[in-house]
MARFIPA-432627 format. One record per residue: x, y, z of N, C-alpha, C, CB in turn; residue in one letter. Coordinates in steps of 0.05 Angstrom, whole numbers, plus 5000, padded with zeros to 4 digits. Each point is the difference from the previous one (the first is absolute). Glycine has a CB too. Layout:
BEGIN
XYZXYZXYZXYZa
...
END
This chain:
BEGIN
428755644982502149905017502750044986496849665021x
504950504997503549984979501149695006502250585011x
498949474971499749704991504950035000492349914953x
509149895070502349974999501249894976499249995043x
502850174953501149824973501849785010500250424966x
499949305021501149765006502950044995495849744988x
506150225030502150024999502149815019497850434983x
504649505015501049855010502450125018498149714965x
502450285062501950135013503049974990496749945036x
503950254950503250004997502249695008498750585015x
503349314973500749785016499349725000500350345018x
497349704969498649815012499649774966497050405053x
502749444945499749774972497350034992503149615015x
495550424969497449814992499349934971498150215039x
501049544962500449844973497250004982503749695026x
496550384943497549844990499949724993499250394986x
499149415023499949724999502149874978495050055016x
505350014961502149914988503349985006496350144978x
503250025030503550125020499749835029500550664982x
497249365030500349845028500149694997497350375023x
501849544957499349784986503649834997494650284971x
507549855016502150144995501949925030497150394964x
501849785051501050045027499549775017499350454995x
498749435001499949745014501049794992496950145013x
503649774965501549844994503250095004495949844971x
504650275024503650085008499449915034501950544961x
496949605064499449875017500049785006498750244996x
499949644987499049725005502449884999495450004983x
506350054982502749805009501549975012499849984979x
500450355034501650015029499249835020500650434993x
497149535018499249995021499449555003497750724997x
502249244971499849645001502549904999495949954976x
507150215007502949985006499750035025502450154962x
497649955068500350065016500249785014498550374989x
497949575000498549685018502549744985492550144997x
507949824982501149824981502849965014497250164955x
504550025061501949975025499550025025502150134975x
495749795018498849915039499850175017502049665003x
498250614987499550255018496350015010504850314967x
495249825066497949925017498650314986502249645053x
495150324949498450305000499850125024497349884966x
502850425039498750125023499150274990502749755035x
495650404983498250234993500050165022497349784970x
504150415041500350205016499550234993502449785016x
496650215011498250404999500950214986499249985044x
499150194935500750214992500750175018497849904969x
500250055046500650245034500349935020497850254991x
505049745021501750045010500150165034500949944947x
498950045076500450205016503450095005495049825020x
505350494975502050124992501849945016497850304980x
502049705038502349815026501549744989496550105041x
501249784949501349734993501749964970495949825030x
502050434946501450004983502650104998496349974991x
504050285024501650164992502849925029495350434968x
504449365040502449995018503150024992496649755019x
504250154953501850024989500450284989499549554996x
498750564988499250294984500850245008496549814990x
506350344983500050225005500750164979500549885041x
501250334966500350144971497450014988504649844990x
496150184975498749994979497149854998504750064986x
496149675034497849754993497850245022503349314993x
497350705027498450115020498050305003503949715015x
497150364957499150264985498349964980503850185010x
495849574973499149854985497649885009504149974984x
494849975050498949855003497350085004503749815010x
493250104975497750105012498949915019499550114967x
501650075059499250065025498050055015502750074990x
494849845025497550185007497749845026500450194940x
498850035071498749965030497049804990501950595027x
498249254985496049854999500349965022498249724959x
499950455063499750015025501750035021497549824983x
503249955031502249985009502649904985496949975034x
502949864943501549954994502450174974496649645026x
505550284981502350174987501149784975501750305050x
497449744932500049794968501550164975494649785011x
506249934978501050064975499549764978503550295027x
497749914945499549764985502149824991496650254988x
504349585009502749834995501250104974498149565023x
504750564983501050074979502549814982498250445027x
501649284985500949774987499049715004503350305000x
497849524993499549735013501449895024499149944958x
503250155037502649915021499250025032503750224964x
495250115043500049975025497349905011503550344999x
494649594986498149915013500249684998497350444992x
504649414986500749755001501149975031501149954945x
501450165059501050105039498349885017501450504995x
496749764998498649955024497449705008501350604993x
498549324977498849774992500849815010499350144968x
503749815033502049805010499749945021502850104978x
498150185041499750095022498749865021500650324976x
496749805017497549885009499149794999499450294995x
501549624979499249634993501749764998497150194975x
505549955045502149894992499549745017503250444986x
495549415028500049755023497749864971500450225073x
498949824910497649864983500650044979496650045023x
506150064972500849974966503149765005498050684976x
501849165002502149794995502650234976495349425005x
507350505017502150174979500949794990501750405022x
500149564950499950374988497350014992505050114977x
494450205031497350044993500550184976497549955047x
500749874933499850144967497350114994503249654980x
496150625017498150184990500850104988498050045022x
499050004962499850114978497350295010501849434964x
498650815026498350175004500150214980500049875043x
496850244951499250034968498450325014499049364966x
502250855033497650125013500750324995498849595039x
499750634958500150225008501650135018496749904985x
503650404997502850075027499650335002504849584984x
496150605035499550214993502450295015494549704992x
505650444987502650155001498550274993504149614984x
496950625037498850294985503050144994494550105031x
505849754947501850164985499050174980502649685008x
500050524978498850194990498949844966503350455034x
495249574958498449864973501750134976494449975020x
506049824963501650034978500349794984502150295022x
497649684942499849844990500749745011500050334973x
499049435024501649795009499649805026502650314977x
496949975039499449975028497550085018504450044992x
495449805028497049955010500150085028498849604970x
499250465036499650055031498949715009498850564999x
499849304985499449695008499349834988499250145026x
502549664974501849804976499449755014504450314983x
495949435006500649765004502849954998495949904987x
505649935033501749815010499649814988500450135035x
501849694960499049705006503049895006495149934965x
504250005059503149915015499149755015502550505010x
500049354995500349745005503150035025497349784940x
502750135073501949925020500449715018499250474999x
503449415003500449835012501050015031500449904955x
499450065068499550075015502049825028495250184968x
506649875041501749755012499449985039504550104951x
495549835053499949945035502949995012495649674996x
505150455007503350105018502550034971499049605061x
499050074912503050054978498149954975505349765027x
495850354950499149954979502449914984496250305008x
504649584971501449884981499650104978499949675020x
502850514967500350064981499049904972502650125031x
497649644976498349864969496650155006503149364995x
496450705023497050154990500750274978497349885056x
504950184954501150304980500249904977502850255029x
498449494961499949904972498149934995503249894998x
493950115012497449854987499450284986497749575039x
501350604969499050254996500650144968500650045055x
501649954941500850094976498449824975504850155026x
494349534987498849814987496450114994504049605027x
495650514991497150085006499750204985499549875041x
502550394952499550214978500749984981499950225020x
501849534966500649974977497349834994505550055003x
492949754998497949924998498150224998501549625020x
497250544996498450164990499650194980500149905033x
503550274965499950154979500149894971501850275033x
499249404964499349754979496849994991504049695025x
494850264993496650034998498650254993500049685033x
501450534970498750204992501350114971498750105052x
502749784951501649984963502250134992496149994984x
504950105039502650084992502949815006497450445009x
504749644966501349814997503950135012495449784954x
504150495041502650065010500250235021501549824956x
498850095059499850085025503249855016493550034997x
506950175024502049885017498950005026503750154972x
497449705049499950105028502750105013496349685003x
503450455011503450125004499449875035501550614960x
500149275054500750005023502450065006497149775003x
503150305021502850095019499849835024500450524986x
500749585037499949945029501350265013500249454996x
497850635018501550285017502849985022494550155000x
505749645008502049825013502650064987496749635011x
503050394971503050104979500150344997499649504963x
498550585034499750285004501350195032495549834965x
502350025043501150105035502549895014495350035009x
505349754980502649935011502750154987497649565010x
501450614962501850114994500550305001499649624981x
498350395037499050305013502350045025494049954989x
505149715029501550015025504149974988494349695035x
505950214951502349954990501950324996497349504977x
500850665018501650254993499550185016500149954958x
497249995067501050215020497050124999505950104991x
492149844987497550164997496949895011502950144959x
498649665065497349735014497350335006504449405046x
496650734968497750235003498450174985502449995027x
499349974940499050204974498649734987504450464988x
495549295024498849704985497250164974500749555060x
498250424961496950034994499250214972499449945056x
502150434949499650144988501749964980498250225032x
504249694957501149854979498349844984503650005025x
495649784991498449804983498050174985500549585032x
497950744980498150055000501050164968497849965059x
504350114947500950144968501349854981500850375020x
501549464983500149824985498449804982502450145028x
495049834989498149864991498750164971499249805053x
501650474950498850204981501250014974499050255037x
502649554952502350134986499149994972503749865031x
493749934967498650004972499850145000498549774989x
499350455023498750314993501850164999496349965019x
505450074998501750224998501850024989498850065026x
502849694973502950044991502350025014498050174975x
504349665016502649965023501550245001500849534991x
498150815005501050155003498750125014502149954971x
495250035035498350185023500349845027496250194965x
504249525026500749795026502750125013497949524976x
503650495014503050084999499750265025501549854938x
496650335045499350355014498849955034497950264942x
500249545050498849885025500849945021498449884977x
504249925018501049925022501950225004499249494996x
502350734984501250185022499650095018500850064981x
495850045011498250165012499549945032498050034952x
502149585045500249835030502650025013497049654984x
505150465002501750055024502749784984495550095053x
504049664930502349844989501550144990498049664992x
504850255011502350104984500449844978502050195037x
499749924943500649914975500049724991502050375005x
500049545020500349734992498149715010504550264997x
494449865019497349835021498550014978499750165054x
499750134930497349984973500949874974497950465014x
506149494980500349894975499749685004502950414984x
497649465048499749695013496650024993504549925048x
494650214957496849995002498649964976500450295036x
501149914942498349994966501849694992499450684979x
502549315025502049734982498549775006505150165006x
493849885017499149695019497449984984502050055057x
495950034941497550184984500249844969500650595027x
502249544965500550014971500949664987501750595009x
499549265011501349665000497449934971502049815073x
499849994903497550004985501649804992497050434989x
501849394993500049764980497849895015505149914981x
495149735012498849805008499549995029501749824963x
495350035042499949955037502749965006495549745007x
505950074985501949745001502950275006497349454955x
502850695022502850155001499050355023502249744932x
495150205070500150315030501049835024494950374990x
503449355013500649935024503349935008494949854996x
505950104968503849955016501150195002501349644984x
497850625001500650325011500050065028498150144962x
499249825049499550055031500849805013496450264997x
504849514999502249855012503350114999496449624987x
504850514999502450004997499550415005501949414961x
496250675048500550255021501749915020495650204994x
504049625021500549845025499150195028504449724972x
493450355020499350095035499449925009499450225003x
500849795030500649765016497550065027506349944982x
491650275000497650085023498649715000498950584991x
500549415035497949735000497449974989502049975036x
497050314959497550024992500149994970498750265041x
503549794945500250084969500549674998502250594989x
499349305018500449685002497849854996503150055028x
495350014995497149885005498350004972500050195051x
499850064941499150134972500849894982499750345011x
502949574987500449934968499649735010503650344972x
496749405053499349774994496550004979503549855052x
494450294970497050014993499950114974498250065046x
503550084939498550064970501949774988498550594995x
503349305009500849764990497849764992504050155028x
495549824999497549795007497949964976500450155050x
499050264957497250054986499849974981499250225017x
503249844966499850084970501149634985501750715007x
499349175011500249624999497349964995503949835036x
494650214989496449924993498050154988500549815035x
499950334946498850114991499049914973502150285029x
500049614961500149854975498449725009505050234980x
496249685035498649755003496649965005504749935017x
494950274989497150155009498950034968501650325052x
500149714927497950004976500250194988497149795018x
504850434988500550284990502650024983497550205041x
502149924927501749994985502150255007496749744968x
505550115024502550225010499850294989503249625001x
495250364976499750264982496850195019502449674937x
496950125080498050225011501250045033494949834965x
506850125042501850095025502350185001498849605010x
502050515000503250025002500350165031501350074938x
501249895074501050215020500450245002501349745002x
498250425001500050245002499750295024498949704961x
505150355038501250095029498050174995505249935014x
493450254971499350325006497350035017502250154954x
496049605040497049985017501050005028496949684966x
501550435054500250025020497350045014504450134989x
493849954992496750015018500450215022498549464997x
500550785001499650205017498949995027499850154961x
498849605055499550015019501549855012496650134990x
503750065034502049965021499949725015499850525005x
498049334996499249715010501249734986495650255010x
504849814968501649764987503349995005496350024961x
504849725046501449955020502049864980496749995044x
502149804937501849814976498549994974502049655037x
497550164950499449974970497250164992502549495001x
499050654985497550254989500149954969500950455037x
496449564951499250004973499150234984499049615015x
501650464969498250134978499149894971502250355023x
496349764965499349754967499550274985496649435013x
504150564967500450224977498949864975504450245021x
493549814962500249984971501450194987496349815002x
505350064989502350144988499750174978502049675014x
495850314971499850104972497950195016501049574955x
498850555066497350145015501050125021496549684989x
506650415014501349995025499250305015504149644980x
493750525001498050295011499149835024497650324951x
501149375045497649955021501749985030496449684961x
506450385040500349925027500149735007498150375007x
502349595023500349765006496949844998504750165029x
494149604962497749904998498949785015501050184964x
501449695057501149895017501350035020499449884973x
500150145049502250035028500349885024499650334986x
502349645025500649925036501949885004496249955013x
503749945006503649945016498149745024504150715003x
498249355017500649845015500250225021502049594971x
497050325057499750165018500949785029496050364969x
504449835056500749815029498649945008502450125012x
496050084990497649975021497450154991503549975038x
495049944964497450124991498450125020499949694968x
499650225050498050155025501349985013496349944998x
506650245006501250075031498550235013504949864987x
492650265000498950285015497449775014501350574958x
498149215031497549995021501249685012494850344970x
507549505024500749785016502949975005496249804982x
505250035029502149975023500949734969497850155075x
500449734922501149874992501450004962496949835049x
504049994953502350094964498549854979505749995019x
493450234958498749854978501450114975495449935024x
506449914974501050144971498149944979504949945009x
496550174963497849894976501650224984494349815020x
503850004958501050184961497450034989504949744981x
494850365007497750184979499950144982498949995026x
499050004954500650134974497250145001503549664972x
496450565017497950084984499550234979499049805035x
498250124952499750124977497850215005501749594971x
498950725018499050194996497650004982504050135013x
493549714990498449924976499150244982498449615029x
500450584987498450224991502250194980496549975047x
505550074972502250174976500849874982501850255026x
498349394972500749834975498450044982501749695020x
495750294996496849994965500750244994494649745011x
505450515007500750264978501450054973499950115038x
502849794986502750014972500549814979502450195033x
496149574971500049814975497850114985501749575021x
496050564995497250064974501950354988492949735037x
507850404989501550204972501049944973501350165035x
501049614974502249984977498349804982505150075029x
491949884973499349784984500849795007499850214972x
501049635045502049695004498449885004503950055017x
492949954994498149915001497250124989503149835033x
496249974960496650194982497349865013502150054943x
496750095057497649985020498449954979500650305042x
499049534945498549914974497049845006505049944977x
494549885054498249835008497850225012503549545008x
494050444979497850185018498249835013500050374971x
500049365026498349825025501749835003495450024992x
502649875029501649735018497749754987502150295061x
496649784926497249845001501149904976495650255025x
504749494973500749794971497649904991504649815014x
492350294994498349934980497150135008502949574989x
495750554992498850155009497149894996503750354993x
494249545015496949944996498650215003500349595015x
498150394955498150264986497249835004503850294954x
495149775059496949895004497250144986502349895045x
496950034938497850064983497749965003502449964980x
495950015046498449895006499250105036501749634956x
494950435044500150045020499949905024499350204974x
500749495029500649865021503149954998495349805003x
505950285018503249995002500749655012500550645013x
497849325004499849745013503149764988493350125000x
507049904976501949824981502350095001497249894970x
502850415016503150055006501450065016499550054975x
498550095040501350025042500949685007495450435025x
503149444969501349725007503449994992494749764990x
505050274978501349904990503250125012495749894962x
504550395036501250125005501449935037497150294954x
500549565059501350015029501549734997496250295032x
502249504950501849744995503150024983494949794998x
505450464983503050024988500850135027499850074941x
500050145068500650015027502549795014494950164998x
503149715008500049745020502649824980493549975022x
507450104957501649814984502550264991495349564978x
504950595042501550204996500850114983500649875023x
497750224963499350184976499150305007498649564977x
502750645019499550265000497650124983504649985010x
493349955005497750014980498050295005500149415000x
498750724988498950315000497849904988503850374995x
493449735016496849934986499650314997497349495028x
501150504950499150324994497449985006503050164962x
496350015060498149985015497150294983504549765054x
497650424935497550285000498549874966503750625030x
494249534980498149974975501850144971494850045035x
506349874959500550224971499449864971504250275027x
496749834955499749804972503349884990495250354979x
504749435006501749815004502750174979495849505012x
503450654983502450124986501850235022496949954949x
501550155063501650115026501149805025496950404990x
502149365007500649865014502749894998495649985003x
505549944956501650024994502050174999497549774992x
502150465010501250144990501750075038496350174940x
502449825080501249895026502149885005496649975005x
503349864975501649705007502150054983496349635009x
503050584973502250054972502350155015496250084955x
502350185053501550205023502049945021496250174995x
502849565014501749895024500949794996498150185027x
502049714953502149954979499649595019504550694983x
493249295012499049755023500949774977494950235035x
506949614972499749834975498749854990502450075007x
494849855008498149814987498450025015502049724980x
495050265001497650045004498249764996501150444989x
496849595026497549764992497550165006502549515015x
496050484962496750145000498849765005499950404965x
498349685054497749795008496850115004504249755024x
494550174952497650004991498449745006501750314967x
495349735020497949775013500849764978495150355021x
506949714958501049804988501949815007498750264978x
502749955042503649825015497749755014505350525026x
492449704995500549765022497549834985502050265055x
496649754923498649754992501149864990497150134996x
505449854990500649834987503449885016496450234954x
503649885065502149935022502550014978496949665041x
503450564936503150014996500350324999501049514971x
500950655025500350235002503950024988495050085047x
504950234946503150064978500550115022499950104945x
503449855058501750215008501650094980499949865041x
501250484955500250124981503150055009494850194987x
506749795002503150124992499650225000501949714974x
498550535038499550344996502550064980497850175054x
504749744953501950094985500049914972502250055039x
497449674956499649874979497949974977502349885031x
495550094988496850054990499349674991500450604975x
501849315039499449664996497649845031506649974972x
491549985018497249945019500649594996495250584982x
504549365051499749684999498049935007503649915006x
495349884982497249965016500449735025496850184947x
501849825073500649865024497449985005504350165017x
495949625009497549975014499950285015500149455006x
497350555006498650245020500449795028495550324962x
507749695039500549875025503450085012496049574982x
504350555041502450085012502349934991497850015031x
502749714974501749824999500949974970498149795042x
499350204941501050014967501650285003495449744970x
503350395031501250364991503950035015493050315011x
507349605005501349965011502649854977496050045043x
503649674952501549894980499350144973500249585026x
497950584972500250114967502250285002494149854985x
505950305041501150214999503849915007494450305015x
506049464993502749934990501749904981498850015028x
498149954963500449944962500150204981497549665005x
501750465004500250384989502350204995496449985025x
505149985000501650155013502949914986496750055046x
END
């Protein structure tokens, strides 16, 4: 028989247990921060019917999307969280209580072209607040609270978040005459890390601005010192658009509650140049940078939007949201080393059974169990030095051999693997239990 060689489709992640091991815990602290601000869970379809997904969808995203016939039906696979949150709303909007806060943890899929870094199918993990005709800017000031906490737990210490509000952007678009170039501005300006304020500069010729529309445009961009001394900069512009007005009250607000929310000034600041490339964000947009790592890109993102499902309802749901790129994060932190995949089990204690009635330690093992203990029985016949040498490999931190001696005389050792320090205990759950916090 030819026999296929095992291989993994281009794009695509796959982990050896130590690394996924790794991966779930970064997860995990995403996903209990999430719960820990009262954000709701939900779980929507990978697949999608293409009508419903793709009602918004075009350009680039719509070229990106894996598309395909099952019978009658015309399907796809979700190439974010956002629009199937929409349509979530949408549909469940008479049985969900606003503001509605979710949290969603899930697979995503993009046929982009494959290149270090990047995946054809990745994990999300995004969170949105959700408003019924209004939402309140103080939700824009919680948020910044929610990624400074996580990236704290995962151990990093200097990091910034940069917010803006597009409200100041576009009002200063309409101010000079460029309300119709809004969008494709933001779309280059937003570029100016990668490229530079001289290809930005080339850019907007390219759009048609004249000299002095692009030197109002970089200066405005460029406003720097303290939150405190941009915002009395973009006060003493004095433009008098209603929308740029609007803008600078809400990052006022934001960047007031932000602090109070628990976030040190040294991990915030304002920052005119973010703008977030999609055309849907309306006011307060985020990005988060580790600064000493500033290759990884943004590691954090979102804004503030009007409306969320104007393609499948009548009615107005604003909301703000953030999310994190999980799969391209574990990459680029396990590239640069920032994280080490050092743990090869989950199992904190391993039972080696010496004896051919198992009857005892199957017990025993379902009773630590039951006392929430990550417990592993070695079930195959082998000899007790391979048995060790198991537990050595997967680096289990404590062991108990149980022979016709443990259970006659009802005591039995657990062994320190790292230490080689053995306690002796009763041959009873509950002991092993208080001996292994005595251990530890």
């Amino acid at each position: 028989m030819n026999k296929v060689e095992p291989r993994t489709l281009a794009g695509f992640m796959e982990l050896l247990p130590k690394e996924q091991i790794l991966f779930e815990q970064i997860k995990n602290t995403i996903e209990t921060t999430y719960q820990q601000y009262g954000f709701l869970p939900i779980d929507t379809p990978i697949i999608e019917l293409s009508e419903v997904l793709l009602a918004k969808a075009g350009g680039e995203t719509e070229k990106q999307i894996y598309r395909f016939q099952k019978g009658d039906a015309d399907i796809s696979l979700r190439f974010d969280l956002t629009v199937p949150l929409a349509k979530y709303v949408a549909k469940n909007y008479g049985n969900l209580s606003f503001p509605f806060r979710r949290y969603q943890i899930g697979k995503v899929y993009r046929g982009e072209k494959t290149q270090k870094g990047r995946f054809r199918e990745f994990y999300q993990c995004d969170i949105d607040i959700i408003g019924d005709g209004e939402l309140s800017i103080l939700n824009d000031a919680e948020l910044p609270s929610i990624i400074y906490t996580i990236f704290k737990k995962l151990g990093f210490e200097d990091f910034t978040i940069r917010i803006n509000n597009r409200k100041l952007l576009n009002g200063l678009f309409e101010e000079i005459g460029q309300k119709e170039n809004s969008t494709e501005i933001l779309r280059i300006i937003d570029k100016i890390e990668k490229i530079g304020k001289d290809e930005v500069n080339k850019e907007l010729k390219e759009l048609g601005l004249n000299t002095e529309n692009i030197e109002k445009i970089l200066a405005f961009i460029e406003i720097d010192g303290t939150n405190e001394e941009k915002i009395e900069k973009l006060e003493k512009l004095q433009i008098k658009n209603e929308q740029f007005l609007t803008g600078l009250e809400e990052i006022k607000q934001t960047l007031m509650y932000v602090e109070l929310f628990g976030v040190p000034r040294k991990n915030y600041k304002l920052d005119l140049t973010i703008a977030r490339g999609l055309d849907y964000y309306t006011g307060t947009v985020y990005e988060t940078f580790l600064n000493e790592y500033r290759e990884l890109g943004s590691v954090c993102s979102g804004g503030r939007y009007e409306n969320l499902a104007d393609y499948y309802t009548d009615k107005k749901l604003p909301g703000v949201g953030i999310s994190i790129g999980l799969t391209r994060l574990f990459y680029k932190l396990n590239e640069l080393q920032l994280i080490q995949a050092n743990k090869k089990s989950i199992s904190q204690i391993l039972i080696i059974p010496m004896l051919e009635n198992l009857d005892e330690p199957i017990k025993l093992a379902t009773e630590l169990r039951n006392l929430n203990i990550k417990t592993e029985i070695y079930l195959d016949d082998k000899k007790l030095k391979t048995k060790m040498k198991y537990a050595d490999k997967l680096q289990i931190p404590y062991v108990i051999v149980i022979g016709e001696d443990e259970i006659k005389n009802g005591k039995l050792k657990i062994k320190n693997m790292q230490t080689g320090e053995e306690i002796l205990t009763e041959f009873e759950a509950a002991q092993i239990a208080k001996s292994l916090d005595n251990m530890q």
